[in-house]
Residue frames as a rotation matrix with the C-alpha (Angstrom) as fourth column:
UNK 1
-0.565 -0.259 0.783 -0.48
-0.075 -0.929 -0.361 -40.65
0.821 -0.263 0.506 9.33
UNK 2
-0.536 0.583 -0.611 -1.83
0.711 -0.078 -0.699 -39.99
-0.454 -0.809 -0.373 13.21
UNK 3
-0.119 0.888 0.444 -4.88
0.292 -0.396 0.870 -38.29
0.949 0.233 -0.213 13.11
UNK 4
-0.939 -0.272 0.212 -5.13
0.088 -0.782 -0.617 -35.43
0.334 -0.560 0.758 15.86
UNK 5
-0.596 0.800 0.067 -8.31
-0.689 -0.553 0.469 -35.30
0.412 0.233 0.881 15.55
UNK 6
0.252 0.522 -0.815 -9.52
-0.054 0.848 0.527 -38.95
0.966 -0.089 0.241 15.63
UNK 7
-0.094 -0.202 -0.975 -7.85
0.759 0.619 -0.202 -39.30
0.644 -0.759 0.095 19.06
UNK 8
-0.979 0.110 -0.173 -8.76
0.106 -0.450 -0.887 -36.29
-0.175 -0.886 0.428 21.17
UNK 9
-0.171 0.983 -0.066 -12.61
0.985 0.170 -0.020 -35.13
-0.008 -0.069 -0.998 21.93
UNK 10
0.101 0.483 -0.870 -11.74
0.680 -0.672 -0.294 -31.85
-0.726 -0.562 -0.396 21.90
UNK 11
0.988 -0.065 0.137 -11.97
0.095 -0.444 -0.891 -29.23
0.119 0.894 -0.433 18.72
UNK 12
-0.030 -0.841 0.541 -8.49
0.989 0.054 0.139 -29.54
-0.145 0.539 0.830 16.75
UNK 13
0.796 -0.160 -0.583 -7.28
-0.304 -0.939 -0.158 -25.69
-0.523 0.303 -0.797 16.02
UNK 14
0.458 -0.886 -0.073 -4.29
0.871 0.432 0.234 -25.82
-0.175 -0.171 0.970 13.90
UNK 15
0.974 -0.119 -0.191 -1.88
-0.175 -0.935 -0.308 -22.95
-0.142 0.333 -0.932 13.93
UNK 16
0.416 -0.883 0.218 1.18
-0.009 0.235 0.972 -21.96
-0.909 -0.406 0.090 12.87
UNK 17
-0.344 -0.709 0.616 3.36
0.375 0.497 0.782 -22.20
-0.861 0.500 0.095 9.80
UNK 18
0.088 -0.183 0.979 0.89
0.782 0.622 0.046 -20.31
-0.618 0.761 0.198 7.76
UNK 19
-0.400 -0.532 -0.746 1.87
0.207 -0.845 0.492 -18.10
-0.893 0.042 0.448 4.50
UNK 20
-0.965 0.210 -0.155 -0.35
-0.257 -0.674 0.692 -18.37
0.041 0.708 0.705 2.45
UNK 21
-0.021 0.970 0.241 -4.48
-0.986 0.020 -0.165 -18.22
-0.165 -0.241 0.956 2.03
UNK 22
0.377 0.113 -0.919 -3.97
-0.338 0.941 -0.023 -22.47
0.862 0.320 0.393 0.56
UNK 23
-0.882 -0.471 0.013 -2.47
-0.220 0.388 -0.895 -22.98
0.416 -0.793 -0.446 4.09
UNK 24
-0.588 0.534 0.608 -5.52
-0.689 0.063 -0.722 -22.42
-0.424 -0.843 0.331 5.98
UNK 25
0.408 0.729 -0.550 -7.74
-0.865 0.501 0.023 -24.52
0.292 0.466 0.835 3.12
UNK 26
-0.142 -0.456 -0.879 -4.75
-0.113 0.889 -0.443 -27.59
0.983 0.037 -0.178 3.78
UNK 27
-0.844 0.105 0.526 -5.34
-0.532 -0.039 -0.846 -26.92
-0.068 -0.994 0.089 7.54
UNK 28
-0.048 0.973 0.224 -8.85
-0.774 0.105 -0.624 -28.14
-0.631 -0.204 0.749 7.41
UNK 29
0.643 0.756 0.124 -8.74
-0.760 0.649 -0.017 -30.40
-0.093 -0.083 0.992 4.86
UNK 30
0.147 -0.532 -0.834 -5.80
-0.089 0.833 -0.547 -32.39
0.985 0.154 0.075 4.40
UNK 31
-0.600 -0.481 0.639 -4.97
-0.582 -0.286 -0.761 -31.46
0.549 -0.829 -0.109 8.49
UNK 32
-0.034 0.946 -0.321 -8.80
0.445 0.302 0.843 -32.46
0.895 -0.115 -0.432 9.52
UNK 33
-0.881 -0.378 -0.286 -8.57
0.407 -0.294 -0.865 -29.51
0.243 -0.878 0.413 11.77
UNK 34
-0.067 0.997 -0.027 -11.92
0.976 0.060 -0.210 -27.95
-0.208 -0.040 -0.977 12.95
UNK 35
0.960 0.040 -0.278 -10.29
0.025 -0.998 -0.055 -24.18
-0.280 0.046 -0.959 12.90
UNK 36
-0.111 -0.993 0.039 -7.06
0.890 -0.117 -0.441 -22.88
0.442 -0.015 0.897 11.85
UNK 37
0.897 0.252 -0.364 -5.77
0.317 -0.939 0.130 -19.67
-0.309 -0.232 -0.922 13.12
UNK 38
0.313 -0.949 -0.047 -3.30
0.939 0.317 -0.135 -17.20
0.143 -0.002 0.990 11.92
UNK 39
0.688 0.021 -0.726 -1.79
0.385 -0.857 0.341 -14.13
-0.615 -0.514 -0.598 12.84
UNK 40
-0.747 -0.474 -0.467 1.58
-0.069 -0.643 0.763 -12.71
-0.661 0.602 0.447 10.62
UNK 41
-0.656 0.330 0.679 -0.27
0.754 0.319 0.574 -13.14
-0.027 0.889 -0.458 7.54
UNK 42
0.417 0.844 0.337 -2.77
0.638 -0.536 0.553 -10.28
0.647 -0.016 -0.762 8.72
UNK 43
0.439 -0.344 -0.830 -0.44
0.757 -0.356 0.548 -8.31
-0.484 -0.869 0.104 10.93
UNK 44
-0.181 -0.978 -0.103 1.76
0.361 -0.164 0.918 -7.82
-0.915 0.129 0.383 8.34
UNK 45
-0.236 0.234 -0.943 -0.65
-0.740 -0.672 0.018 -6.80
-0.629 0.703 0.332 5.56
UNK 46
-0.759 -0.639 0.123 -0.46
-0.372 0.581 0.723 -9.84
-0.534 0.503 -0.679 3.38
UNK 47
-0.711 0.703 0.015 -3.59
0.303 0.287 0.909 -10.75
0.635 0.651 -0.417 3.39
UNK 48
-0.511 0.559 0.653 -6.92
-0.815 -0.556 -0.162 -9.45
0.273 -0.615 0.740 5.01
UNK 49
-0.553 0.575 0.602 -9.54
-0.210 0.604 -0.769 -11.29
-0.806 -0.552 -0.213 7.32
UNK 50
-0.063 0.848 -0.526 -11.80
-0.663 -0.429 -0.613 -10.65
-0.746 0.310 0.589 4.59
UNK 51
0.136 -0.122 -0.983 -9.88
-0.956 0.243 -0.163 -12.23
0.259 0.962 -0.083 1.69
UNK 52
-0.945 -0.187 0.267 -8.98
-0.295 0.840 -0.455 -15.39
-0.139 -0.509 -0.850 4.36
UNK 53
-0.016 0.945 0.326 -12.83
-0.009 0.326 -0.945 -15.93
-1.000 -0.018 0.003 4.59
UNK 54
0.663 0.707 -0.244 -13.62
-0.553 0.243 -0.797 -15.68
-0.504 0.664 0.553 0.98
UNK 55
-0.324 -0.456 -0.829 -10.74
-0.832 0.554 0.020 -17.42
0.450 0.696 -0.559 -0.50
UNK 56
-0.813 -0.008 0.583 -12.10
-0.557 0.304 -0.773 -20.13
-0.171 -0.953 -0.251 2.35
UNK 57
0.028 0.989 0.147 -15.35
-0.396 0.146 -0.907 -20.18
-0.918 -0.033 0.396 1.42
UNK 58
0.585 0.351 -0.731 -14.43
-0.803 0.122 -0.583 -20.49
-0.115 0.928 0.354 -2.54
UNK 59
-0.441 -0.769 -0.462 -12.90
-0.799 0.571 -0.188 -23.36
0.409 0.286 -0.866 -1.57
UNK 60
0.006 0.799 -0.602 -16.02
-0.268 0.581 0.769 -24.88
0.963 0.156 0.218 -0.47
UNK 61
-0.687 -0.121 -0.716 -15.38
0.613 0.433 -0.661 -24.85
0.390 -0.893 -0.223 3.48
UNK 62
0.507 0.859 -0.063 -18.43
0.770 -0.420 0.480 -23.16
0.386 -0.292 -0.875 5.60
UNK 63
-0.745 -0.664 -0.059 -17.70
0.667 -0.743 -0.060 -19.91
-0.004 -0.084 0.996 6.63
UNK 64
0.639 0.553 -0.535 -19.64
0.651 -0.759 -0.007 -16.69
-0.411 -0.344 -0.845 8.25
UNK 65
-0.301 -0.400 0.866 -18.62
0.951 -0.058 0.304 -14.03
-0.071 0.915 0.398 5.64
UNK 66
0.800 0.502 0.328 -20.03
0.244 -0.772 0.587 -11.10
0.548 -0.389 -0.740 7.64
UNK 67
-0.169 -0.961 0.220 -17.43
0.058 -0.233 -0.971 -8.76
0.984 -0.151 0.095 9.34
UNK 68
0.277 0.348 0.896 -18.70
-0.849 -0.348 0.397 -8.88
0.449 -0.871 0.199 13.22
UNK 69
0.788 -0.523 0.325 -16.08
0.008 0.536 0.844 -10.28
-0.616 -0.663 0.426 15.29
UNK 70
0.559 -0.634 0.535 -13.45
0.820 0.328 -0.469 -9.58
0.122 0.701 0.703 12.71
UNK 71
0.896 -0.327 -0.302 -10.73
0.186 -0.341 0.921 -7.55
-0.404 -0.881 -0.245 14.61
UNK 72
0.524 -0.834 -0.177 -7.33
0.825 0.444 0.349 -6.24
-0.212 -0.328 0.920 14.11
């Protein structure tokens, strides 16, 4: 597999594609992205910021788990 990461200097985001809260964990680590972002998933109700961060965090990825800067 290319590796996005290995070949640019600047911070990997990945977005896109996801639909559930195991997307954003596979973003980071199988992806080796530095951030994901998503956006239906929290428009639409599915899931909150809140539960994105802690399902995040109990998956052992750092994470700021205070709500300040947490919009929508």
């Amino acid at each position: 597999k290319w590796k996005i990461d290995a070949a640019s200097t600047a911070p990997v985001i990945a977005s896109g594609g996801v639909g559930t809260l195991d997307h954003l964990v596979e973003g980071i680590r199988d992806g080796h992205a530095g951030a994901v972002l998503a956006a239906s998933i929290f428009h639409f109700g599915t899931y909150s910021i809140a539960e994105a961060k802690s399902h995040m965090a109990r998956a052992g990825l750092p994470m700021r788990l205070d709500s300040s800067g947490d919009r929508l």
